[in-house]
PyMOL Python script that loads the backbone (N, CA, C, O; Angstrom):
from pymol import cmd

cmd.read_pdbstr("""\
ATOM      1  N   UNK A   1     150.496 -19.964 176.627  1.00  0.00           N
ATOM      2  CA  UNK A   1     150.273 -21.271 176.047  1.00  0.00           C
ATOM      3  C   UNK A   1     148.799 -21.546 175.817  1.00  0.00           C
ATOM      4  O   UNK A   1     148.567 -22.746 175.672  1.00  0.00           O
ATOM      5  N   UNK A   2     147.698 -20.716 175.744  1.00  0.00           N
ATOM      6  CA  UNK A   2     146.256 -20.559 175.455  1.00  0.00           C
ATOM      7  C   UNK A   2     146.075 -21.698 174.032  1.00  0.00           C
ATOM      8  O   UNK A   2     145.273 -22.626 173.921  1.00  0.00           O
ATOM      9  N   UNK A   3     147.054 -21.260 173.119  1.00  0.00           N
ATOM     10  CA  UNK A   3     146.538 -21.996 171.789  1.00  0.00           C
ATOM     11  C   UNK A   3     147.443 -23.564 171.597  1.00  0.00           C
ATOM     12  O   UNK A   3     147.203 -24.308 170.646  1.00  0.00           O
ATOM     13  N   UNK A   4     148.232 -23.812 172.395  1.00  0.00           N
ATOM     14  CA  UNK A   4     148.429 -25.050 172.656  1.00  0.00           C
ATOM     15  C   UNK A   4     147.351 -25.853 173.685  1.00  0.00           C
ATOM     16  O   UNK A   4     146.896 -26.929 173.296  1.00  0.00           O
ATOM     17  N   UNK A   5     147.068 -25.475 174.616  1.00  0.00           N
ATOM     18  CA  UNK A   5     146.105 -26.154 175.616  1.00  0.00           C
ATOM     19  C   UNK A   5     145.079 -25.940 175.075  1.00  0.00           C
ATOM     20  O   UNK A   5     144.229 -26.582 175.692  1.00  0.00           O
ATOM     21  N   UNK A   6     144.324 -25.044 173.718  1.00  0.00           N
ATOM     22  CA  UNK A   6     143.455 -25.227 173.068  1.00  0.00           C
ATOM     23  C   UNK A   6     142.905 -26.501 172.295  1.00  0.00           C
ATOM     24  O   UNK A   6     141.864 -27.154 172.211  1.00  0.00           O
ATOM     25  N   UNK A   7     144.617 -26.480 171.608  1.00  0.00           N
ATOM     26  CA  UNK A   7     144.563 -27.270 170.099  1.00  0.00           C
ATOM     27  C   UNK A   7     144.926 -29.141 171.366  1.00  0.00           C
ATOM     28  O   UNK A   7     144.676 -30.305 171.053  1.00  0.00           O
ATOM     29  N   UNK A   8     145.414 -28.718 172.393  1.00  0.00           N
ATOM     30  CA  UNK A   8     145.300 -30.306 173.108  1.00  0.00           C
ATOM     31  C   UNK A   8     143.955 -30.437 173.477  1.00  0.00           C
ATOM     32  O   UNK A   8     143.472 -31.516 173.133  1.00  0.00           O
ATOM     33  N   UNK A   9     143.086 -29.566 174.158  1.00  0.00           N
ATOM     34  CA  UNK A   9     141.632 -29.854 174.383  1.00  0.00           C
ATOM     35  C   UNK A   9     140.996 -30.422 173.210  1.00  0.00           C
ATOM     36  O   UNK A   9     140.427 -31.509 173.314  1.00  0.00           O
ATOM     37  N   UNK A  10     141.043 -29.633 171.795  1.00  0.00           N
ATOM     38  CA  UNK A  10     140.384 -30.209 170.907  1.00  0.00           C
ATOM     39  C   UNK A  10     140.682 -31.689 170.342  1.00  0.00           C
ATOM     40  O   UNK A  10     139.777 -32.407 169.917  1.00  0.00           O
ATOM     41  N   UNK A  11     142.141 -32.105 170.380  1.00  0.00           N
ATOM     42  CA  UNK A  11     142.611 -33.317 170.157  1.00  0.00           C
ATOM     43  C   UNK A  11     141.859 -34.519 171.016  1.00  0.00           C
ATOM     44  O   UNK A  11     141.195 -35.423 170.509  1.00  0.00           O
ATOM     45  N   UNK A  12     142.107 -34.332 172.397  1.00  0.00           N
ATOM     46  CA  UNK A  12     141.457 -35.100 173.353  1.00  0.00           C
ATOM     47  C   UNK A  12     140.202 -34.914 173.216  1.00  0.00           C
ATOM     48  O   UNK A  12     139.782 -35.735 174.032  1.00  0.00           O
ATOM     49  N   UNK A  13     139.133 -34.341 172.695  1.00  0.00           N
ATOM     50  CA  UNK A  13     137.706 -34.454 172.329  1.00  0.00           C
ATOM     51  C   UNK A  13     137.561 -35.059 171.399  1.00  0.00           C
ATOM     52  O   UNK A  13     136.339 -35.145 171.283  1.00  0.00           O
ATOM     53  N   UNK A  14     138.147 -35.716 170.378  1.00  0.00           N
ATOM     54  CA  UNK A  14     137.975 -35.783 168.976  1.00  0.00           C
ATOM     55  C   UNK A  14     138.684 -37.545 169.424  1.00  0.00           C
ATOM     56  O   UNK A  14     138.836 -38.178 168.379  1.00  0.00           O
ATOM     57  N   UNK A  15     138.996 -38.155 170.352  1.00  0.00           N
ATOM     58  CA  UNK A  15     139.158 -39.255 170.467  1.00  0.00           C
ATOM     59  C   UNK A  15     138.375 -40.218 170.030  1.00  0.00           C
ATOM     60  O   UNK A  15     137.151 -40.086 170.046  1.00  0.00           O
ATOM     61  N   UNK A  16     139.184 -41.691 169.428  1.00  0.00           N
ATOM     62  CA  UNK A  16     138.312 -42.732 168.994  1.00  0.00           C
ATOM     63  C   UNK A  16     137.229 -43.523 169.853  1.00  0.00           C
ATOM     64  O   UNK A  16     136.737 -44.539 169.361  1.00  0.00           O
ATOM     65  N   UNK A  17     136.791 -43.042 171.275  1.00  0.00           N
ATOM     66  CA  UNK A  17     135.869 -43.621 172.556  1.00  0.00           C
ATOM     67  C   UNK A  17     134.893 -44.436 171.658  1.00  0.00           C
ATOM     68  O   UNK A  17     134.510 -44.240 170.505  1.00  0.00           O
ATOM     69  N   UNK A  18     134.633 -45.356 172.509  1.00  0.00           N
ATOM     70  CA  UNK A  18     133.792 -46.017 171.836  1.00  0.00           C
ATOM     71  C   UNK A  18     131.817 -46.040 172.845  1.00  0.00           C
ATOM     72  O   UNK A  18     130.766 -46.622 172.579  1.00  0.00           O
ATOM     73  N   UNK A  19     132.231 -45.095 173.956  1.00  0.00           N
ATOM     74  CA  UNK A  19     131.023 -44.684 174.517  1.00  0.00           C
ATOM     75  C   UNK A  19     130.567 -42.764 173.794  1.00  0.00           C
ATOM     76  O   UNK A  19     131.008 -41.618 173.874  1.00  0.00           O
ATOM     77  N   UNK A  20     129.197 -43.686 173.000  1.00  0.00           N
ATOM     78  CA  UNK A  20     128.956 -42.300 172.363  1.00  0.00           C
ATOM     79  C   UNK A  20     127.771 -41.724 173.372  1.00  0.00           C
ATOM     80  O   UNK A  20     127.079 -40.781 172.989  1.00  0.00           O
ATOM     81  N   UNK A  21     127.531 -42.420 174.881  1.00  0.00           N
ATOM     82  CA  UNK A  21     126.742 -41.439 176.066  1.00  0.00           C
ATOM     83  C   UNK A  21     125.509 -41.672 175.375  1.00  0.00           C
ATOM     84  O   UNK A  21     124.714 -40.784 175.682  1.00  0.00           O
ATOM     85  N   UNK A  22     125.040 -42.458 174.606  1.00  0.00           N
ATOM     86  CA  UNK A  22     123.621 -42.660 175.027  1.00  0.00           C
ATOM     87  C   UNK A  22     123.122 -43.682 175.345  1.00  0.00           C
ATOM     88  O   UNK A  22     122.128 -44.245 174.884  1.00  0.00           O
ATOM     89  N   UNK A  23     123.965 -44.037 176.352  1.00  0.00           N
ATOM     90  CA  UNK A  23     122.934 -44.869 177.418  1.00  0.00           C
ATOM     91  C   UNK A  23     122.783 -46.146 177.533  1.00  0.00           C
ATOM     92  O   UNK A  23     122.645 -46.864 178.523  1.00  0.00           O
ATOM     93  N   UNK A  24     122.826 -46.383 176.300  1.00  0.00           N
ATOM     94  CA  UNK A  24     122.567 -48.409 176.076  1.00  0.00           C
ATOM     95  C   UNK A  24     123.789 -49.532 176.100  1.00  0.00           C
ATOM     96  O   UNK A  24     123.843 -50.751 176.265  1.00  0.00           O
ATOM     97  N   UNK A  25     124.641 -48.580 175.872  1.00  0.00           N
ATOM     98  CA  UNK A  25     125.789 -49.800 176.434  1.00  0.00           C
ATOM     99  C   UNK A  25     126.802 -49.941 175.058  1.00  0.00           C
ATOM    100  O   UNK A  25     126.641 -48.941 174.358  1.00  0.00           O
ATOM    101  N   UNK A  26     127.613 -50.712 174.576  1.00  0.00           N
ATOM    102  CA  UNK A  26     129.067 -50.630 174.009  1.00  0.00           C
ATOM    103  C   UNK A  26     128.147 -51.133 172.658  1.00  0.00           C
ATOM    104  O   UNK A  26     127.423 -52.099 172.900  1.00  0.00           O
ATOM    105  N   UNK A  27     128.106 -50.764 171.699  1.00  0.00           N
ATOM    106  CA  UNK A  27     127.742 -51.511 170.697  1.00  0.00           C
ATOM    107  C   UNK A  27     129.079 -52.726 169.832  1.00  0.00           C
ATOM    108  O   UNK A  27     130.265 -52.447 169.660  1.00  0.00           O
ATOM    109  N   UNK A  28     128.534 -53.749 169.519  1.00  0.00           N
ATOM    110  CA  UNK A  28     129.637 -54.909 169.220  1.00  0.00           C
ATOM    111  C   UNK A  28     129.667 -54.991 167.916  1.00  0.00           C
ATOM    112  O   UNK A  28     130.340 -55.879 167.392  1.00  0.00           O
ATOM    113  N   UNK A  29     129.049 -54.216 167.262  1.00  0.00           N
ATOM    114  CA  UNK A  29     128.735 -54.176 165.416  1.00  0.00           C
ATOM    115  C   UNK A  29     127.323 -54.185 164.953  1.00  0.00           C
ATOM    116  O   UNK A  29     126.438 -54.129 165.808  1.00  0.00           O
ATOM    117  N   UNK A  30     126.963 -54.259 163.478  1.00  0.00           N
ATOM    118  CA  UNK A  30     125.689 -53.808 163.097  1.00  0.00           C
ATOM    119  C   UNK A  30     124.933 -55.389 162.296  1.00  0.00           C
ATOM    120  O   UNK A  30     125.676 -56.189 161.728  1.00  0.00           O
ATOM    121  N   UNK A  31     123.964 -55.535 162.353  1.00  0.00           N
ATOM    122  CA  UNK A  31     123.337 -56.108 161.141  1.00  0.00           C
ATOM    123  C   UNK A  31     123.404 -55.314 160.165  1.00  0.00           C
ATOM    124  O   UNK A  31     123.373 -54.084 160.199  1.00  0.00           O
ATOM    125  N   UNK A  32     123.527 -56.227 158.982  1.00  0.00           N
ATOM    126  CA  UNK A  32     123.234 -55.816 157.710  1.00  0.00           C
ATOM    127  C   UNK A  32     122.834 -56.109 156.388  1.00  0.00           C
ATOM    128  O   UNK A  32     123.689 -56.861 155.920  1.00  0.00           O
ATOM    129  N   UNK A  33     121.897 -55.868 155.512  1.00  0.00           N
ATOM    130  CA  UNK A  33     121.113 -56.186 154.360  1.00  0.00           C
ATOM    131  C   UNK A  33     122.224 -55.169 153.200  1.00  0.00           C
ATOM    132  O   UNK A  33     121.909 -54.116 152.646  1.00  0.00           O
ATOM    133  N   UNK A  34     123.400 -55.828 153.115  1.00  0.00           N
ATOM    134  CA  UNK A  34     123.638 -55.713 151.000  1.00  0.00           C
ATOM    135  C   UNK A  34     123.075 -55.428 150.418  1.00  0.00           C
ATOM    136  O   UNK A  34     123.266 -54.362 149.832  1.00  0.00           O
ATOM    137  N   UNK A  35     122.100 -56.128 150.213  1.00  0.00           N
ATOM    138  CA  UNK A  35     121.188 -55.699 148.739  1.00  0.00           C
ATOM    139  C   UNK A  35     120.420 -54.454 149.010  1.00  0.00           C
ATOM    140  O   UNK A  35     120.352 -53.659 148.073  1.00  0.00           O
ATOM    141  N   UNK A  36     119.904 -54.183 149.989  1.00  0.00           N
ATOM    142  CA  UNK A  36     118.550 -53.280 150.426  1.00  0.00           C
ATOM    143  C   UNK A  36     119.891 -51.814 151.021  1.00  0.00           C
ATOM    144  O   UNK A  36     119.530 -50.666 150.761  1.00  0.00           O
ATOM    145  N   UNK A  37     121.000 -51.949 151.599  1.00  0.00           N
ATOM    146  CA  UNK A  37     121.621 -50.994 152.186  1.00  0.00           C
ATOM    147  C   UNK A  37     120.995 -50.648 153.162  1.00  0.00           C
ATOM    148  O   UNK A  37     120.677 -49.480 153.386  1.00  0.00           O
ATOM    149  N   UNK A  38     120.697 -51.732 153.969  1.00  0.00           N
ATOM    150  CA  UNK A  38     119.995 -51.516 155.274  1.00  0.00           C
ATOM    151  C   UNK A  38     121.275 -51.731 156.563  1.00  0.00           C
ATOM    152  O   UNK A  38     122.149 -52.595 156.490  1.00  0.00           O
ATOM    153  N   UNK A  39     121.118 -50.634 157.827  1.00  0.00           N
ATOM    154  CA  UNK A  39     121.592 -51.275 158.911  1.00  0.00           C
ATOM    155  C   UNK A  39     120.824 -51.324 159.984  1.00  0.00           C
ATOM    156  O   UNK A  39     119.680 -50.876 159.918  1.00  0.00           O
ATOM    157  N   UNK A  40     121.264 -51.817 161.029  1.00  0.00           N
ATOM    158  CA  UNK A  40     120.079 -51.950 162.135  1.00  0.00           C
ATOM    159  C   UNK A  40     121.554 -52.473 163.226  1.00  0.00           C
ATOM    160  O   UNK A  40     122.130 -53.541 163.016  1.00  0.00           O
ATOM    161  N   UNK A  41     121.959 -51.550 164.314  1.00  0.00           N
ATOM    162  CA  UNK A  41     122.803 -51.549 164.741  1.00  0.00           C
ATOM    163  C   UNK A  41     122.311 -52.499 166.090  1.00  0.00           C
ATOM    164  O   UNK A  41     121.173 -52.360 166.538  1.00  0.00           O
ATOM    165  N   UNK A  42     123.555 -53.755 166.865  1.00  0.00           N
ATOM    166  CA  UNK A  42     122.910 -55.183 167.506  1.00  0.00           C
ATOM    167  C   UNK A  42     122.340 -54.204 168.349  1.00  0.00           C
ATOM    168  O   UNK A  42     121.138 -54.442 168.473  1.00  0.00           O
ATOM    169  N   UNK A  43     122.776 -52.969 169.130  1.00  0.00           N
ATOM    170  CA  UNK A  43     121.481 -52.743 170.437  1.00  0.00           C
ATOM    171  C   UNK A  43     120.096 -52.488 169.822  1.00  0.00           C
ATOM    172  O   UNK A  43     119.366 -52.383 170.807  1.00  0.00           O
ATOM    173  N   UNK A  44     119.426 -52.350 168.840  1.00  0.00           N
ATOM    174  CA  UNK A  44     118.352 -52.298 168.455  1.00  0.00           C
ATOM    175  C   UNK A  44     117.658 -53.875 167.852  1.00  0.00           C
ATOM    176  O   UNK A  44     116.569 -54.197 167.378  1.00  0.00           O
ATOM    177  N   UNK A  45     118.779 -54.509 168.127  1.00  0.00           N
ATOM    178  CA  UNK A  45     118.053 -55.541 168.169  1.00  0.00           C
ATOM    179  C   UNK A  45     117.767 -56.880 169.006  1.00  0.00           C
ATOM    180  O   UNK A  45     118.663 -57.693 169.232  1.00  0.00           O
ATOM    181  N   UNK A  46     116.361 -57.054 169.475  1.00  0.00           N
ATOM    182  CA  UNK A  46     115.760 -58.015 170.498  1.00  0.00           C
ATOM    183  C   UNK A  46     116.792 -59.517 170.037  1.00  0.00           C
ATOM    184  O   UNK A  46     117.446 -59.658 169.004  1.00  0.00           O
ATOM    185  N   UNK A  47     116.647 -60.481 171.178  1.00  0.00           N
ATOM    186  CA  UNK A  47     117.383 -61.518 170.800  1.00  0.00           C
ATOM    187  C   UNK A  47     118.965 -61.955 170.656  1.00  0.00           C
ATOM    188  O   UNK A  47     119.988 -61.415 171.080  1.00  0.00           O
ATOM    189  N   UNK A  48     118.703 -63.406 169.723  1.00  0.00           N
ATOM    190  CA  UNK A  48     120.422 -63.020 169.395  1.00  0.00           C
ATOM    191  C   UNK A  48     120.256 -63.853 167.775  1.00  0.00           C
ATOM    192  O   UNK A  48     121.257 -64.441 167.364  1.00  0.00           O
ATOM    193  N   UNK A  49     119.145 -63.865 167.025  1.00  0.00           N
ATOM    194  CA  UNK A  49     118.935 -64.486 165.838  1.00  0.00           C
ATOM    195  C   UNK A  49     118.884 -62.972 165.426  1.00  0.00           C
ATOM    196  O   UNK A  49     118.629 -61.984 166.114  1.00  0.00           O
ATOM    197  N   UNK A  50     119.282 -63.116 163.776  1.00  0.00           N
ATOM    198  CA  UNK A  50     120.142 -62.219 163.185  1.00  0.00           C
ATOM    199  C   UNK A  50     118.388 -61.577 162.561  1.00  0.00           C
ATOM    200  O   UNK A  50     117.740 -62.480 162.031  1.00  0.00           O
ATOM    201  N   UNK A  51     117.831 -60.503 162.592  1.00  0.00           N
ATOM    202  CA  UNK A  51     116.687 -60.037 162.173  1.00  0.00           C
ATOM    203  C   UNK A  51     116.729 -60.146 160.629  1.00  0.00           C
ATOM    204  O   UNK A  51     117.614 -60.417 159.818  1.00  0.00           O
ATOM    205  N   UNK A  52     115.348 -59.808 160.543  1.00  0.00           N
ATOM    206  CA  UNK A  52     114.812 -59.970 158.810  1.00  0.00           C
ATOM    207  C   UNK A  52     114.899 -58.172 158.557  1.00  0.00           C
ATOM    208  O   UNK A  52     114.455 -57.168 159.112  1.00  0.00           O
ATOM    209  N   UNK A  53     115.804 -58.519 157.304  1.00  0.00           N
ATOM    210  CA  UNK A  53     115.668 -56.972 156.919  1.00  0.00           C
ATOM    211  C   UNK A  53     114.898 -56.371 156.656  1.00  0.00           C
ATOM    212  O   UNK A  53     114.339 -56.953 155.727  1.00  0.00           O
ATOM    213  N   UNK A  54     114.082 -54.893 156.991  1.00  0.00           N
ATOM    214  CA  UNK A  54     112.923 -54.544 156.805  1.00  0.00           C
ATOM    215  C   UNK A  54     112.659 -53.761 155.764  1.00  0.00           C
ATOM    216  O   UNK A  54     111.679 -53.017 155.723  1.00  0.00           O
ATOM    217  N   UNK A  55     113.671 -53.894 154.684  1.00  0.00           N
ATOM    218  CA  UNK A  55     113.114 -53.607 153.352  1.00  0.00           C
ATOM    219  C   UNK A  55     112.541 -54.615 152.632  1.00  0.00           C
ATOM    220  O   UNK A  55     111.400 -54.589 152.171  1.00  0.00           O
ATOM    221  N   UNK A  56     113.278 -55.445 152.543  1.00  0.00           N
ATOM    222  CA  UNK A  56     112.824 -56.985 151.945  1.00  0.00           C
ATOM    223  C   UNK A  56     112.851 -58.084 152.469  1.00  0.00           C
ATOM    224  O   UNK A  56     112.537 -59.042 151.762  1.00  0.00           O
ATOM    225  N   UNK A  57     113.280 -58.344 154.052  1.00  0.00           N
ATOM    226  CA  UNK A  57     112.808 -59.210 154.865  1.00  0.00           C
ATOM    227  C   UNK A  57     113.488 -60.462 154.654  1.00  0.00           C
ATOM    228  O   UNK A  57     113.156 -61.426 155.343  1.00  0.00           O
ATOM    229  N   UNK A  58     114.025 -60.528 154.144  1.00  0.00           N
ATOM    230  CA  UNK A  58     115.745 -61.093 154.144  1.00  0.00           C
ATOM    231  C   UNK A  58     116.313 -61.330 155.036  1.00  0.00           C
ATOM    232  O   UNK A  58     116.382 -60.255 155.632  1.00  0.00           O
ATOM    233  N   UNK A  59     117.082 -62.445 155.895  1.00  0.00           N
ATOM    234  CA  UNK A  59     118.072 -62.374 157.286  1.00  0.00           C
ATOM    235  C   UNK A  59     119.069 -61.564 156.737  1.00  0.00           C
ATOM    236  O   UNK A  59     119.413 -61.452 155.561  1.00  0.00           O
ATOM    237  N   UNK A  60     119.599 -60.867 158.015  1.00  0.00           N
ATOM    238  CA  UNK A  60     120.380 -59.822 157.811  1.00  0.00           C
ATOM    239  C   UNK A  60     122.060 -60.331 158.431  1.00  0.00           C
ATOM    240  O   UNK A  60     122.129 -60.918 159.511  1.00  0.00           O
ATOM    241  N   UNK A  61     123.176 -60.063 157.716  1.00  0.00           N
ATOM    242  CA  UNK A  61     124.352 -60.119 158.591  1.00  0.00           C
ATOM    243  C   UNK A  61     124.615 -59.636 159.532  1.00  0.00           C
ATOM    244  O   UNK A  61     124.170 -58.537 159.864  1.00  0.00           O
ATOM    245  N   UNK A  62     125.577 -60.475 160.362  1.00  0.00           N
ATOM    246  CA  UNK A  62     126.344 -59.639 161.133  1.00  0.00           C
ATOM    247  C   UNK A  62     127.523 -59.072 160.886  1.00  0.00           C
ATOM    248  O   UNK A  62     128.408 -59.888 160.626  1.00  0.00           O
ATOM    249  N   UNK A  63     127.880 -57.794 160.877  1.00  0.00           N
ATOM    250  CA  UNK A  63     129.360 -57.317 160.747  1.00  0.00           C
ATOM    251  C   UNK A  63     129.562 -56.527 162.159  1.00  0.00           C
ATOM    252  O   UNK A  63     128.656 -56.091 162.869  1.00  0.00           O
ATOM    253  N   UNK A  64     131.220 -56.431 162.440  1.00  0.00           N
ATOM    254  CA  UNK A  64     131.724 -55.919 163.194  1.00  0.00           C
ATOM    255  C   UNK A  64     133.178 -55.208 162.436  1.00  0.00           C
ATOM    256  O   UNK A  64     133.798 -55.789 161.546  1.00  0.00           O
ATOM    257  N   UNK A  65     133.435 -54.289 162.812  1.00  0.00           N
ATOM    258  CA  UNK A  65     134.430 -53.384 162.048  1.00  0.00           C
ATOM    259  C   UNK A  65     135.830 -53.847 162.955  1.00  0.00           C
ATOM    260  O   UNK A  65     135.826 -53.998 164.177  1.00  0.00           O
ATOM    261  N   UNK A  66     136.978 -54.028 162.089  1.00  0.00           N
ATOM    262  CA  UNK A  66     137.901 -54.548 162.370  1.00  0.00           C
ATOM    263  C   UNK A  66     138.801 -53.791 163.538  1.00  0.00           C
ATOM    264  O   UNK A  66     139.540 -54.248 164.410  1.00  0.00           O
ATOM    265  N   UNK A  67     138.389 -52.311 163.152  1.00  0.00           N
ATOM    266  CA  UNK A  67     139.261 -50.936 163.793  1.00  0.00           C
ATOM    267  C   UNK A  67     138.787 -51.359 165.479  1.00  0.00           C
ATOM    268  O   UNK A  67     138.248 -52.365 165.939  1.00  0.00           O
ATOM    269  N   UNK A  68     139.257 -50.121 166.092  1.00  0.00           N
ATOM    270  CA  UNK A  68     139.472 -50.529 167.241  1.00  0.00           C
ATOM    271  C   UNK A  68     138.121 -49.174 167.873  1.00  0.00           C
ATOM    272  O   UNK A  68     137.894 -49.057 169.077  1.00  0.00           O
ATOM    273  N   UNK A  69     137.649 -48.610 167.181  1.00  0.00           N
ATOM    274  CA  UNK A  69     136.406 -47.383 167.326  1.00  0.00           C
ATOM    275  C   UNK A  69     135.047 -48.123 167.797  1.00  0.00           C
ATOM    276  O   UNK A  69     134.108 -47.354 168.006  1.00  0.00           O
ATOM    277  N   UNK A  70     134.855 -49.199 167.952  1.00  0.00           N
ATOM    278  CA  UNK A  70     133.399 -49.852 167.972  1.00  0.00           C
ATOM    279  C   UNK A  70     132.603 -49.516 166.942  1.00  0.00           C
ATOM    280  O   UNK A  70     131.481 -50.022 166.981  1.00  0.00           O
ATOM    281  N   UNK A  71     132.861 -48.780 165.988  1.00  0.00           N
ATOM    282  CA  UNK A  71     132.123 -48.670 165.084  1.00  0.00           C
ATOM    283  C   UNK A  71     131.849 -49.670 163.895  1.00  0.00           C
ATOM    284  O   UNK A  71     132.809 -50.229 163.363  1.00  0.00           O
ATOM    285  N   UNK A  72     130.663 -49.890 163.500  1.00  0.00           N
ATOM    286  CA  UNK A  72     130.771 -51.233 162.547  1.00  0.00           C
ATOM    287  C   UNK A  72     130.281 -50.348 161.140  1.00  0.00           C
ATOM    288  O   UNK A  72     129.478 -50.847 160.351  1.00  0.00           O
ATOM    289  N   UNK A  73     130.744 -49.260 160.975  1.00  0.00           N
ATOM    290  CA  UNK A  73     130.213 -48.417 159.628  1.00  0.00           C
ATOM    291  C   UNK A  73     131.454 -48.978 158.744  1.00  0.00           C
ATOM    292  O   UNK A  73     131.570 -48.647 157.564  1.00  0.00           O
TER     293      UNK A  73
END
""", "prot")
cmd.dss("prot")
cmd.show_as("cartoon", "prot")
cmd.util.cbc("prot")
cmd.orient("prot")
């Protein structure tokens, strides 16, 4: 059973976790600038006022992705 307990190892690695192990904690979604296609994901950002986008300095949204991955892409 080598290539079944393979193809289950690889399944269980490839899970939707939402700890990607570096360190800073659960991310809750991203800021984001539309126009500029800027993101700036919330642990990079100080505070809790929504930053100026640093292409054009614009307040930036908040989004959070609906899925259940923590990912806000």
């Amino acid at each position: 059973m080598g290539l079944l307990d393979t193809i289950t190892a690889a399944l269980a690695a490839s899970s939707s976790s939402t700890n990607r192990g570096d360190g800073r904690g659960e991310s809750k979604g991203a800021y984001w600038c539309h126009d500029c296609e800027e993101r700036l994901l919330d642990l990079d950002v100080e505070g809790d006022d929504p930053p100026a986008c640093p292409a054009c300095d614009e307040p930036m949204t908040f989004e959070r992705s609906p899925g259940s991955t923590g990912c806000a892409c």
